[in-house]
N, C-alpha and C positions, 0 to 999 in steps of 0.2 A: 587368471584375471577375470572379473567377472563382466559380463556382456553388458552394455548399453543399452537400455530398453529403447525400442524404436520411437516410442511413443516420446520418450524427452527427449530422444534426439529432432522430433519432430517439432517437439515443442519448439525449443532453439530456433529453429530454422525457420519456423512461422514469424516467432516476435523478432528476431531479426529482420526479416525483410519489413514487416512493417514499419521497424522503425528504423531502419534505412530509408524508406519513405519520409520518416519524417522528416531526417536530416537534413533530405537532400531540398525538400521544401524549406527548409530554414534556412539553406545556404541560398536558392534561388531567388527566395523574396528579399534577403539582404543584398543579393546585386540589383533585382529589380529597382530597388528603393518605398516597396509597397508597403506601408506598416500605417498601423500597428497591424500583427498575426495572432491571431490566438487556435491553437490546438489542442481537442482535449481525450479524451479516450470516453468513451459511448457517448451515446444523443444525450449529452448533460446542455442543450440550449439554454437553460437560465443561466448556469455556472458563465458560459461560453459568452453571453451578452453582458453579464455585470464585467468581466473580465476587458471583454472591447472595450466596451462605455470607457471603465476605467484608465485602458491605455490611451483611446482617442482622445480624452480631455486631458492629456498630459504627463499622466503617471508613469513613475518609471514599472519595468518590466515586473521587478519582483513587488510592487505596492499591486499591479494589477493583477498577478496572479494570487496573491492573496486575497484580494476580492471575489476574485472569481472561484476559489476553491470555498472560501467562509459562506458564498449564497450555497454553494452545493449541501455545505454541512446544514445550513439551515433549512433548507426545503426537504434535506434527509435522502440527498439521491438514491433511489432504488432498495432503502433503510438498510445501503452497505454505506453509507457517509453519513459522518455525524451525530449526534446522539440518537439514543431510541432505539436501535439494532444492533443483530447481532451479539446476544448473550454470548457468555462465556459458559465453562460449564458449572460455575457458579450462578448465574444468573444476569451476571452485572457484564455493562458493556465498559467500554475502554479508546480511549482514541490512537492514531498512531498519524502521525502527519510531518511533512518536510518541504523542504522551499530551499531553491540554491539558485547561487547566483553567479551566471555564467561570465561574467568578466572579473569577480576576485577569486572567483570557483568557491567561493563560502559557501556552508551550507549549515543551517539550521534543522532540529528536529525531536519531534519529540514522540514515545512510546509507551504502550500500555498506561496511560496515561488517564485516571482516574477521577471525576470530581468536576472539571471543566469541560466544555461543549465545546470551547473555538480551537478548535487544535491546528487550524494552518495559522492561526495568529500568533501562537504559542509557540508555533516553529517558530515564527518572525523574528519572539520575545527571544528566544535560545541565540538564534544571530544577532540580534540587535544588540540584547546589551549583555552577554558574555564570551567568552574564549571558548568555551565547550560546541561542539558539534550537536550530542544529544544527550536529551534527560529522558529518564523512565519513571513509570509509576507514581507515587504520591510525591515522589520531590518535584516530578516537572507538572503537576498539579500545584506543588506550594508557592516552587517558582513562577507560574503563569499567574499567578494570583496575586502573589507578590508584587510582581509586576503591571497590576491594573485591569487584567480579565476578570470577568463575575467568577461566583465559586465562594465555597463546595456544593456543587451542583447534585443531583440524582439524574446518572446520566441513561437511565432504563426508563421504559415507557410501557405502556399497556400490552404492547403490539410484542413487545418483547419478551416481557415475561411469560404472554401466553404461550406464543412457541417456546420458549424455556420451558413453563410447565406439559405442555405435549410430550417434549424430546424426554424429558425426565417419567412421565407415564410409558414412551415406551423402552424403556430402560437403558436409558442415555445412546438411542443408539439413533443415526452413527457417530463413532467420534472418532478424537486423533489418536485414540493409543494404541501403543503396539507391543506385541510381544511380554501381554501381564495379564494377570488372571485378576475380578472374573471378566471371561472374554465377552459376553453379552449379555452383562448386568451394569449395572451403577457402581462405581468403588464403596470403598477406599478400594485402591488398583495394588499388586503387588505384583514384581517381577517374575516370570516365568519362564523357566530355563531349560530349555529345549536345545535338541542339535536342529531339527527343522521345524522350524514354526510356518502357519499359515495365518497371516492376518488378516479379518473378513473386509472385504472390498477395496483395501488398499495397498499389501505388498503382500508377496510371498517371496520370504527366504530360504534358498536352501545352501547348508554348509557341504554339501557331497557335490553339487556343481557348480556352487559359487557363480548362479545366475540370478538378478533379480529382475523379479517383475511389477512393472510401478498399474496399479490401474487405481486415479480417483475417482470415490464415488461421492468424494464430501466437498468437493470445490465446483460449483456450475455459477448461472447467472441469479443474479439477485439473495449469492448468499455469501460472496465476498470481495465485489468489486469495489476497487479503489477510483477515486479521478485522479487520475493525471492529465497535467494540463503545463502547457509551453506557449508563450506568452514572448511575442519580440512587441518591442515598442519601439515608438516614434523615431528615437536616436539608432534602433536598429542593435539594442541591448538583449539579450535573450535570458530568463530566469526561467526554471518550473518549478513545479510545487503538487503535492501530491495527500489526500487527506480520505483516511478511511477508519469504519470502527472495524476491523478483521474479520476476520474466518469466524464463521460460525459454531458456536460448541469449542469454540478452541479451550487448548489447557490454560486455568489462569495463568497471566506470566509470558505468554506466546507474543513476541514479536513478528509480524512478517514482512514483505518486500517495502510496504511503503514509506520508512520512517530511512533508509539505506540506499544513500546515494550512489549509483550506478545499478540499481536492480529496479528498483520502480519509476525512477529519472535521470536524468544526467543534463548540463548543460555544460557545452563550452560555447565562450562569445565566438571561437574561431570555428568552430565547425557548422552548430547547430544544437538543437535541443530534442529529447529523447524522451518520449514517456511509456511506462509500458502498465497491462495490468493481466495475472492470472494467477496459478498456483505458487503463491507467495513462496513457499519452501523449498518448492524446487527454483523459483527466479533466483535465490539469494544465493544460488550455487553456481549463478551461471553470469551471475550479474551481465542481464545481455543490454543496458542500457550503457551501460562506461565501454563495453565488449564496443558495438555495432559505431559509440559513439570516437572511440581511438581509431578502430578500422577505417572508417572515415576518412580520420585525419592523414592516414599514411598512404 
C-alpha cells in the first residue's frame, strides 16, 4: 500500500480546522441573532463590502453573495478571479465558479468556461433557470449568454498574455504534466513509459516501493486563489459561492476545486457554511468542505 505523504495529510488537517472555524462561527451568529455575516477567504475587502451592503439592505443570502463574488471578478482579485489572468497553456483564460444554496442545498456552477467574465452570475443562471448542477466550456458560455450576460467576450488581457509569453520563452516550464516526454520543453507532450519516473518539482513515483512523494512548486499565492465567500442573511439563510480563473499554465480542459460543491464550499442551513481555498487537485480528493461540513453535523 503506498504511504500518505505527510504533507497532504497535513494539508487536510489545516483546511479542516479552519473551516471548522467557520462553521462553528455560522452556527454561533445564528443563535446570536447577529446578521447579516459575511466570510470570505483572503483580504478580498471590496468583495466582503458589496456582499454586506447587499445583505443589509435586504437581499437574500444567495443574491448577496453573488454580489459579492461578481465585484471580486470585476476588480480581478489578486488576477486569480475573474477575467485577465491566469493563462492556460494555450494562452487563454477560462472561468470556473459556483454558488449553493444552503436551505434547498441547490447548487449552481459553471467550468472552464470561455467567452463570458461574470461567472458567479452564470453560476446563478445554471440554478436559476435549469435542472443541471453544472455546465462546462463553450455551452455554459452559450447558455450564460443566452441567458442575458454580455459575451463573447476576450477574456485575456495584456498582463496575461505577457506571462504567457515569459512561461512560453522559458520553455513552458513549470507546468502540470507528468510522466511524458519532452520533460522540459513545450510539447506536443507524448507519454513516457517508464517503471520509475521522476517528475520535476511535483511527484515522484516509484513502482519498487510504491511510495509517493507529493511536493508543489506550481500552486503558491497569487497564482491560483479562488474566493470563497459564505454569506448568512438577515432571515439567518446561509448560501456561498465561490469564483476563480484556475491554476496557472493549467492543461486546457482543467477543472479545479472551485466549480465542486463540497471542495471549495459547502453550505447547509443546519449546520453552517464552509469555504475553503488551495491545491485545487488535491481538495477535490479530499472534498474537505462537505467532509468538516457533515462532521459537524454528527
Amino acid at each position: 500500500m503506498a504511504e500518505r505523504d505527510p504533507s497532504t495529510s497535513a494539508f487536510v488537517v489545516l483546511f479542516s480546522s479552519l473551516l471548522l472555524l467557520t462553521v462553528v462561527v455560522g452556527e454561533e451568529v445564528g443563535k446570536s441573532g447577529r446578521f447579516p455575516l459575511v466570510v470570505s477567504t483572503w483580504p478580498f475587502v471590496e468583495a466582503v463590502r458589496a456582499a454586506w451592503r447587499a445583505a443589509d439592505n435586504g437581499l437574500s443570502s444567495i443574491d448577496a453573495v453573488v454580489e459579492g463574488c461578481s465585484a471580486c471578478e470585476e476588480l480581478r482579485c489578486d488576477g486569480t478571479v475573474g477575467p485577465g489572468g491566469s493563462p492556460d497553456e494555450h494562452g487563454e483564460t477560462t472561468i470556473d465558479a459556483l454558488v449553493m444554496d444552503g436551505v434547498t442545498m441547490e447548487v449552481g456552477a459553471v467550468a472552464a468556461m470561455r467567452y463570458v467574465k461574470d461567472g458567479i452570475r452564470a453560476a446563478r443562471l445554471v440554478m436559476k433557470y435549469s435542472r443541471h448542477t453544472l455546465l462546462v466550456g463553450e455551452w455554459a458560455s452559450a447558455f450564460a449568454i443566452s441567458m442575458g450576460l454580455p459575451g463573447p467576450v476576450n477574456l485575456s488581457s495584456s498582463e496575461s498574455i505577457k506571462k504567457w509569453s515569459d512561461w512560453k520563452e522559458n520553455y513552458c516550464q513549470p507546468n502540470f504534466r507528468k510522466n511524458v516526454i519532452p520533460e522540459n520543453d513545450c510539447g506536443p507532450y507524448k507519454p513516457k513509459h517508464d517503471t520509475e519516473v521522476a517528475i520535476k518539482g511535483t511527484l515522484t513515483e516509484s513502482c519498487e516501493t510504491g511510495k509517493i512523494e507529493y511536493r508543489s512548486s506550481l500552486i503558491g499565492h497569487h497564482n491560483h486563489d479562488t474566493i470563497s465567500m459564505i454569506v448568512i442573511d438577515k432571515t439567518g439563510r446561509i448560501a456561498v459561492g465561490t469564483s476563480t480563473n484556475g491554476a496557472t499554465y493549467k492543461i486546457p480542459g482543467r477543472v479545479g476545486d472551485g466549480p465542486i460543491a463540497g471542495s471549495s464550499a459547502y453550505a447547509d442551513d443546519e449546520v453552517g457554511g464552509c469555504g475553503a481555498t488551495g491545491d485545487g487537485d488535491i481538495m477535490m480528493r479530499f472534498l474537505p468542505c462537505f467532509l468538516v461540513t457533515k462532521l459537524w453535523r454528527v
